[in-house]
C-alpha positions as CSV (number, residue, x, y, z in Angstrom):
1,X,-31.3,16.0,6.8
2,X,-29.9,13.2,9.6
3,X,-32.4,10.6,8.2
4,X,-31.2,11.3,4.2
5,X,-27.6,10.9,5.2
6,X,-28.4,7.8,7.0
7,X,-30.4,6.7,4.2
8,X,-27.8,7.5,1.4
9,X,-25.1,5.4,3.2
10,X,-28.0,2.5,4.1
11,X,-27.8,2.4,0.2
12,X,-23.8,2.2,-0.3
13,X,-24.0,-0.4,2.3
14,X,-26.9,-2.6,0.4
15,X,-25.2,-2.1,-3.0
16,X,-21.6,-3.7,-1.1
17,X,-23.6,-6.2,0.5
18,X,-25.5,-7.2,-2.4
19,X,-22.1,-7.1,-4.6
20,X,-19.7,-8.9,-2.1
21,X,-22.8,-11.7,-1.8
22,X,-22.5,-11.7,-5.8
23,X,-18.7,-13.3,-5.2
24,X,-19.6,-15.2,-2.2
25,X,-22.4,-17.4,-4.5
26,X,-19.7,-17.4,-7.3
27,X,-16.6,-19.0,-5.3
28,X,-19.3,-21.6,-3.8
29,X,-20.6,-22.2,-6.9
30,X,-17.3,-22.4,-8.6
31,X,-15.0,-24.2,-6.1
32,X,-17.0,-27.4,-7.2
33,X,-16.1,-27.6,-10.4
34,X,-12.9,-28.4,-12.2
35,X,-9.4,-26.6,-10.4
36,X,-7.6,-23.5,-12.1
37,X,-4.1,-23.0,-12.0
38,X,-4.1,-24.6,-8.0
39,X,-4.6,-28.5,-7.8
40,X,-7.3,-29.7,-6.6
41,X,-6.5,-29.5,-2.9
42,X,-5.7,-26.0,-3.3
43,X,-8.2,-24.6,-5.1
44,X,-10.6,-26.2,-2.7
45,X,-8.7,-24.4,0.4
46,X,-8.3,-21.2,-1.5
47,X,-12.3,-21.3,-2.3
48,X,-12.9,-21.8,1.6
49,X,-10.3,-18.7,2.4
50,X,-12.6,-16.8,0.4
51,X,-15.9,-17.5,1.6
52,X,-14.6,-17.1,5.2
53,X,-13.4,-13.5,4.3
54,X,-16.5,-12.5,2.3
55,X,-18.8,-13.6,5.0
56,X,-16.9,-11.4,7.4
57,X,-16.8,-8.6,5.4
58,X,-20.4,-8.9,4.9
59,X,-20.7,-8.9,8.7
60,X,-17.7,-5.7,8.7
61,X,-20.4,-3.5,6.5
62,X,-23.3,-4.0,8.7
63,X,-21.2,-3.4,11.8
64,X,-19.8,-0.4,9.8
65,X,-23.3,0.9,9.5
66,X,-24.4,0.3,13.2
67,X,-21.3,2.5,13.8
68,X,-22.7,5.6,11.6
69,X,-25.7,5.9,13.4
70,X,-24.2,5.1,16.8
71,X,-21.8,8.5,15.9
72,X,-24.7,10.4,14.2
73,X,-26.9,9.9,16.8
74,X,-25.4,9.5,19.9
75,X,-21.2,9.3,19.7
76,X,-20.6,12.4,18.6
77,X,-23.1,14.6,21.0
78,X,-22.2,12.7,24.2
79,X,-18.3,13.2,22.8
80,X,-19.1,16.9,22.8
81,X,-20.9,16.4,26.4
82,X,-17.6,15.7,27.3
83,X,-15.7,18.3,25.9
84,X,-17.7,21.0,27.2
85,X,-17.7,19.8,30.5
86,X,-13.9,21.3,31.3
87,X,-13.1,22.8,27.8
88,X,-14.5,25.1,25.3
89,X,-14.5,23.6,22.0
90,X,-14.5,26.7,19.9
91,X,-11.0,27.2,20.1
92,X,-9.0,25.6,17.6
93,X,-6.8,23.4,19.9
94,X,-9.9,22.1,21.3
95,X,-11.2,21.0,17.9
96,X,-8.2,19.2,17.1
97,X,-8.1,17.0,20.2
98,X,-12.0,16.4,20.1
99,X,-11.1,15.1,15.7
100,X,-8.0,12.7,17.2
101,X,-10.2,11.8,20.5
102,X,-13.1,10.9,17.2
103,X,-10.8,8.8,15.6
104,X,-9.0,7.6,18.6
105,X,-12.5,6.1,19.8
106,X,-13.1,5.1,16.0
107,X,-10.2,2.8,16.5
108,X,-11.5,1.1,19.9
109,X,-14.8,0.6,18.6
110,X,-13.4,-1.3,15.4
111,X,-11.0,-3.1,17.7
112,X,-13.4,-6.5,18.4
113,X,-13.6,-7.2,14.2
114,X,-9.8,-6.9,14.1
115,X,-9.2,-8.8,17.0
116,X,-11.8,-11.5,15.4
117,X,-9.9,-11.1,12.0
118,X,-6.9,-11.7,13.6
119,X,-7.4,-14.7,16.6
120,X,-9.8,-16.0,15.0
121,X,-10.3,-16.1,11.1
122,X,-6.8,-15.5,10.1
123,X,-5.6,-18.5,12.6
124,X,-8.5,-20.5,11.1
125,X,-6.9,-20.3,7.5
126,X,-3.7,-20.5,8.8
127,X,-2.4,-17.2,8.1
128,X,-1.6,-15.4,11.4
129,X,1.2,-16.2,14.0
130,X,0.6,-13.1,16.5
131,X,0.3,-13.3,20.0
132,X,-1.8,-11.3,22.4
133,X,1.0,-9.4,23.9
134,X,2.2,-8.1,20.1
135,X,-1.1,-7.4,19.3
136,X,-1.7,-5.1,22.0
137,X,1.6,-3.3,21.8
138,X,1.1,-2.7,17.6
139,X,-2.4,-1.5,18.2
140,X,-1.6,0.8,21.2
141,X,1.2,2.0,18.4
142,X,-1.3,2.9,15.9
143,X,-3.6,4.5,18.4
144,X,-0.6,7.0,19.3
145,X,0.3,7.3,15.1
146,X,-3.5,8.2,14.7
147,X,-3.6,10.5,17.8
148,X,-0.5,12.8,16.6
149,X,-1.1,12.5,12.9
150,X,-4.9,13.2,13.2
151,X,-4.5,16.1,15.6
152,X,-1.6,17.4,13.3
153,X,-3.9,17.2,9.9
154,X,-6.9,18.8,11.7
155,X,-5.1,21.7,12.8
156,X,-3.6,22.2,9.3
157,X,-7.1,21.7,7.7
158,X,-8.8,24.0,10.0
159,X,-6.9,26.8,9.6
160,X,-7.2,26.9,5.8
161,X,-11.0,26.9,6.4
162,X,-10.8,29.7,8.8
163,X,-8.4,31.5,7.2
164,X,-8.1,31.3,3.9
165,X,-11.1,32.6,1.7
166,X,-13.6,30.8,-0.2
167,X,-11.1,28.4,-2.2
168,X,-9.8,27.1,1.3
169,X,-10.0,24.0,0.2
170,X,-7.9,24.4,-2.4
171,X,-4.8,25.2,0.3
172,X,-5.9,22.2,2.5
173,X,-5.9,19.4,-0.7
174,X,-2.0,21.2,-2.1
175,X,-0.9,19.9,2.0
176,X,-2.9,17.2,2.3
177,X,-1.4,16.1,-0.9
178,X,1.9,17.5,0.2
179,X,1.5,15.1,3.7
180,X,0.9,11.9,1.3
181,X,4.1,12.3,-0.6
182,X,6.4,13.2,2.6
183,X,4.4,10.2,4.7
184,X,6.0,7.8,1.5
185,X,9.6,9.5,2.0
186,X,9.4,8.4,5.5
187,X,7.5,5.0,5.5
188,X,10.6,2.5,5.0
189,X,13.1,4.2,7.0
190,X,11.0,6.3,10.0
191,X,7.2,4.4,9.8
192,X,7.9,0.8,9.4
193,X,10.2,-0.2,11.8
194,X,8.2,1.0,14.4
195,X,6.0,-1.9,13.9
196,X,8.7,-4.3,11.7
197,X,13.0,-5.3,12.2
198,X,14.3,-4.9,8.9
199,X,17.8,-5.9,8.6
200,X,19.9,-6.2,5.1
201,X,20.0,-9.4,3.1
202,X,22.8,-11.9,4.1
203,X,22.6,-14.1,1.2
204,X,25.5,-13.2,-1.1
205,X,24.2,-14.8,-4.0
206,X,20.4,-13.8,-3.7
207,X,21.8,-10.2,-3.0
208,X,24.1,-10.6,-6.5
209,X,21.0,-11.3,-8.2
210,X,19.2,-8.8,-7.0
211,X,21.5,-6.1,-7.5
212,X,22.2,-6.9,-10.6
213,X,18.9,-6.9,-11.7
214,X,18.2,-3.3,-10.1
215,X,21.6,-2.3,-12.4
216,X,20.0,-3.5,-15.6
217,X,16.7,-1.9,-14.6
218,X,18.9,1.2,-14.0
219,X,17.1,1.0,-10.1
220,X,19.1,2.9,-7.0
221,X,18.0,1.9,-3.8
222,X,19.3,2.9,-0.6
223,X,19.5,-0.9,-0.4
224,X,18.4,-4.8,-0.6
225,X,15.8,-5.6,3.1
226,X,14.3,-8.6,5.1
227,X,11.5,-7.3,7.2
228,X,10.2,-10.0,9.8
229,X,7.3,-10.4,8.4
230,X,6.5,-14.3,10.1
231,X,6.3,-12.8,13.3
232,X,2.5,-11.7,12.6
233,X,1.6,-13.5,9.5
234,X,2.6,-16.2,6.8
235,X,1.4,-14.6,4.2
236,X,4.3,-13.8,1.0
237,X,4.9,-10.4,0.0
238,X,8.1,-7.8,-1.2
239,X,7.9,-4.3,-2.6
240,X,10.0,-1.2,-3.2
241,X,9.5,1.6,-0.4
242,X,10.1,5.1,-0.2
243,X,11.0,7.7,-3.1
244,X,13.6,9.6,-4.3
245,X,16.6,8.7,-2.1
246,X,14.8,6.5,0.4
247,X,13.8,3.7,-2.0
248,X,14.8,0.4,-0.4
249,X,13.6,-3.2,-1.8
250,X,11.9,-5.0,1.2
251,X,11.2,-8.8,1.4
252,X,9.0,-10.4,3.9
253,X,11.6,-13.3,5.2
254,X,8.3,-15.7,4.3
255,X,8.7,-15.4,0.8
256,X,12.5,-15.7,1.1
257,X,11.3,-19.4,2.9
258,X,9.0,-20.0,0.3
259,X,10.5,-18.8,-3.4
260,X,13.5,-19.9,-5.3
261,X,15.6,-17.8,-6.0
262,X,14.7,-17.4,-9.5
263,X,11.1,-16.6,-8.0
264,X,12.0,-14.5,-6.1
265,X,14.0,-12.4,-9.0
266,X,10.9,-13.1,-11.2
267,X,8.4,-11.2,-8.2
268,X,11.5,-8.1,-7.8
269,X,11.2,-7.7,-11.3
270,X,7.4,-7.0,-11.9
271,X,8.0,-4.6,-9.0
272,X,10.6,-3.3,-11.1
273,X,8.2,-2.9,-14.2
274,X,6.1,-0.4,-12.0
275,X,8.7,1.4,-11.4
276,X,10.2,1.8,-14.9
277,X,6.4,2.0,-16.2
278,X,6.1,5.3,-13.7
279,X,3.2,3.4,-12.2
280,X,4.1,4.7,-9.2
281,X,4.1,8.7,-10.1
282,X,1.0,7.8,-12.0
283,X,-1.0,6.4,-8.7
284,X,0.4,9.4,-6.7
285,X,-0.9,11.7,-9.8
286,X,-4.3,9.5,-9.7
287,X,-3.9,10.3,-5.7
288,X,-4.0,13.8,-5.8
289,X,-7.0,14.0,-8.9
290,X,-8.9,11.8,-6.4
291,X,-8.0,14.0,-3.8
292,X,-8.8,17.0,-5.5
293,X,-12.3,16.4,-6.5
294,X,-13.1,15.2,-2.7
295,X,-12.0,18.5,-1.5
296,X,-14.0,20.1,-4.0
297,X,-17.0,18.5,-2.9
298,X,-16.2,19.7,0.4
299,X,-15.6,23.0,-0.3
300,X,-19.3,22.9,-2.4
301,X,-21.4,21.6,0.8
302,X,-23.8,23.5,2.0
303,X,-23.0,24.2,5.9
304,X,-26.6,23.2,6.6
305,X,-25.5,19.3,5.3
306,X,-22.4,19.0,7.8
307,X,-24.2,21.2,10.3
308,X,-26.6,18.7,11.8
309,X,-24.1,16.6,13.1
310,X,-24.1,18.6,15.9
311,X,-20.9,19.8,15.9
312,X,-21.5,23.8,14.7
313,X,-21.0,24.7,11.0
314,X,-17.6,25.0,10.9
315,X,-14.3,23.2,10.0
316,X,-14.7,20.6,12.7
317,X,-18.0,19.8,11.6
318,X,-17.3,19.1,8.0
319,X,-14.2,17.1,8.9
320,X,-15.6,14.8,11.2
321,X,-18.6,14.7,8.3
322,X,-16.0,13.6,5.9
323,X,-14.5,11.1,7.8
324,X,-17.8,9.3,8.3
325,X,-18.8,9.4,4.7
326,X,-15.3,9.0,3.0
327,X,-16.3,5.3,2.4
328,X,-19.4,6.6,0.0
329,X,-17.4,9.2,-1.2
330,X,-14.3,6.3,-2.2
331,X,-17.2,4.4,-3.4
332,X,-17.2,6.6,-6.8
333,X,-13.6,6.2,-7.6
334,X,-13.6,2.7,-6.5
335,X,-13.9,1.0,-10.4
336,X,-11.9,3.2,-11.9
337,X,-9.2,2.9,-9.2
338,X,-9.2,-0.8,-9.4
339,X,-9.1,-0.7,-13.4
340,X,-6.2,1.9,-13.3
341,X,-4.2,-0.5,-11.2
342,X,-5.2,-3.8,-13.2
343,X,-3.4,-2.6,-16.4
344,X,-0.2,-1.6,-14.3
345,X,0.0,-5.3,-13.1
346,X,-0.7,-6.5,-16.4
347,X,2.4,-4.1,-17.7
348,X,4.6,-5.6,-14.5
349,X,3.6,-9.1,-15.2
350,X,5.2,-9.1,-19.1
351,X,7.9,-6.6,-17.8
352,X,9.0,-9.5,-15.6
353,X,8.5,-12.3,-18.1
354,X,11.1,-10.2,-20.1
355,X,13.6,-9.2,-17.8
356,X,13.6,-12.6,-15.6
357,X,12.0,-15.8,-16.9
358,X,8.2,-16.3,-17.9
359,X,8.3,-19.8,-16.1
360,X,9.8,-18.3,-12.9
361,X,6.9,-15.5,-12.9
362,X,4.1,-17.9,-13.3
363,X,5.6,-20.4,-10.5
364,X,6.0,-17.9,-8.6
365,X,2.5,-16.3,-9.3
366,X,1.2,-20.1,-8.4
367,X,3.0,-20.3,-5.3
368,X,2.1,-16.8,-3.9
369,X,-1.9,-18.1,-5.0
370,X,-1.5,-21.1,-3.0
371,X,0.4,-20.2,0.2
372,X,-2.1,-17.0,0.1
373,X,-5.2,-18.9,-0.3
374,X,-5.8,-16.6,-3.2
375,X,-8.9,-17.9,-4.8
376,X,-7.9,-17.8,-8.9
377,X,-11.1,-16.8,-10.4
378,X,-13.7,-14.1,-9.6
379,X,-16.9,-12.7,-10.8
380,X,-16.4,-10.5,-13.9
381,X,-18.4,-7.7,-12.0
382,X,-16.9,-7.8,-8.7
383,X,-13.4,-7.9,-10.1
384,X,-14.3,-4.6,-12.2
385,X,-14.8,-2.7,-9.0
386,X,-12.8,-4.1,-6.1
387,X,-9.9,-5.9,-7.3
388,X,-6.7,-3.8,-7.7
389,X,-5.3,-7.2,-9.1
390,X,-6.4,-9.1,-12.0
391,X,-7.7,-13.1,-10.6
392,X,-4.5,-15.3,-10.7
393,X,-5.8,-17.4,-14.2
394,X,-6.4,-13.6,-16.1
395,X,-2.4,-13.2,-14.9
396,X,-1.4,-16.2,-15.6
397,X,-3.5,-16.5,-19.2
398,X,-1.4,-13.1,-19.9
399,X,1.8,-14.4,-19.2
400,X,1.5,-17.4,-21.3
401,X,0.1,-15.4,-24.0
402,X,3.3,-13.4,-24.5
């Protein structure tokens, strides 16, 4: 059973290889011909940026790989070595430390392709302004975040298989779905500033804008944010955080450097169209169907599948055997994820052409291209299943359309 499990995700990880070389031979081939959208300068740079981070994601899904069979046949016995040594890892408390210690160590092994992606590649392209000792302290933050949270979810998850009957896994998807919606109360006023200063906008006139905007769009937020976002990276972004009471509009000061103001209304209000589309209720509802049918297959495995991880047969067992193969599992949904959140962008994109100015949404979608090194044009195939965007010409071929 090992060797089929290895062999089923040797096959996810050919089919991503084979797809993610599909767009790397498409942007070389492409980049040189005639520019789109960028000049010719850009489009050359952007092409670049994307060949760099194809070829080390092609290197991320091999290492990927080399970590399964690291855990499934050595990490996780040796971890359980370790255990037993001092502690008895059938009791519940025991389990739950041994799933954050699994993720914990997760982490650390992952931590030489981020430090790559981050020192390396992303100064390459010109994206990334961290330093070593920020670095350090923001991953030593996550490690804690993972720690408690994983622990926390564990514990929760066990006990519904333990004690709940045969549809178990019916309790533990209604809180782990419960978890996703409080961890999105939370984000922008408990999560993000642990890693991010956010302080309110002082530009009176920007702000005057921006509010009235929201008023039109019949938008409350708990208020208008610049998060110090140049500190890591120079990349432009905004969006709206939080539900319910806790919604606050958040701009990374990079694009307030970068944008007019009219751009910068123009990028609020396609965030704005999500929101009066429902987009977001409808990803959270999207969510928790995706969630739903993972927890079913869980609940459907055969204890003999999980069981030779070495782990027992148990709740631990299949958690740690979900974690490991989550990627195959997300592998399913991935096209229809990505085509669900193509046509909400579409929808945003003419929401803000009407509510701010189509020239101010496609200068602004030029400028985010360029200063992102967003390459504007994709393979049709690769797009279908990975990009939760549509290429910068489709967006801008939409706009101009209207």
């Amino acid at each position: 059973m090992l060797e089929i499990l290895v062999g089923i995700y040797a096959i996810y990880t050919l089919l991503e290889l084979v797809l993610h070389g599909l767009e790397l031979s498409f942007v070389k081939k492409r980049m040189s011909g005639e520019a789109v959208i960028l000049s010719q300068q850009q489009f050359i740079a952007s092409a670049n940026a994307s060949i760099a981070k194809l070829k080390f994601k092609l290197f991320s899904l091999c290492y990927a790989f080399l970590l399964l069979v690291f855990w499934l046949f050595w990490g996780l016995g040796a971890l359980r070595q370790l255990f037993e040594v001092s502690i008895d890892l059938s009791g519940i408390l025991a389990q739950m430390l041994y799933f954050s210690l699994f993720l914990v160590v997760s982490e650390l092994l992952s931590l030489p392709l981020e430090i790559y992606e981050k020192f390396v590649l992303d100064k390459k392209l010109g994206f990334s302004n961290i330093k070593a000792p920020l670095f350090i302290s923001d991953f030593i933050k996550k490690l804690v975040l993972v720690a408690i949270f994983a622990a926390l979810g564990a514990g929760l998850f066990m006990l519904c298989y333990d004690f709940l009957g045969p549809f178990w896994w019916l309790w533990a998807w209604a809180l782990a779905f419960g978890i996703i919606l409080l961890v999105n109360l939370i984000y922008p006023t408990i999560i993000a500033p642990i890693f991010n200063k956010t302080k309110p906008l002082e530009n009176s006139e920007l702000k005057a804008s921006i509010e009235n905007l929201l008023d039109s769009c019949g938008f409350k937020s708990s208020g208008v944010f610049i998060m110090d976002a140049s500190k890591r990276d120079n990349r432009l972004n905004a969006y709206f955080g939080g539900l319910g009471a806790s919604k606050r509009v958040v701009l990374f000061d990079t694009l307030i450097n970068k944008l007019s103001q009219a751009e910068i209304i123009a990028v609020l209000a396609h965030e704005l169209g999500h929101f009066k589309h429902k987009d977001i209720i409808k990803n959270i509802v999207f969510m928790g169907v995706m969630l739903f049918v993972f927890f079913g297959i869980l609940g459907a495995l055969n204890a003999s599948v999980y069981g030779v991880l070495g782990l027992g047969s148990g709740s631990l067992a299949l958690l740690v055997f979900f974690m490991l193969f989550s990627p195959v599992l997300g592998a399913i949904f991935m096209p229809v994820m990505s085509a669900f959140s193509r046509s909400h962008e579409f929808g945003a994109d003419s929401f803000a052409a009407k509510n701010s100015a189509k020239a101010d949404m496609i200068n602004a979608l030029k400028k985010l291209g360029s200063e992102n090194k967003a390459f504007p044009l994709s393979h049709p195939l690769y797009s279908a299943i990975y990009h939760s965007h549509p290429s910068l010409k489709e967006r801008i071929s939409a706009l101009e359309n209207l």
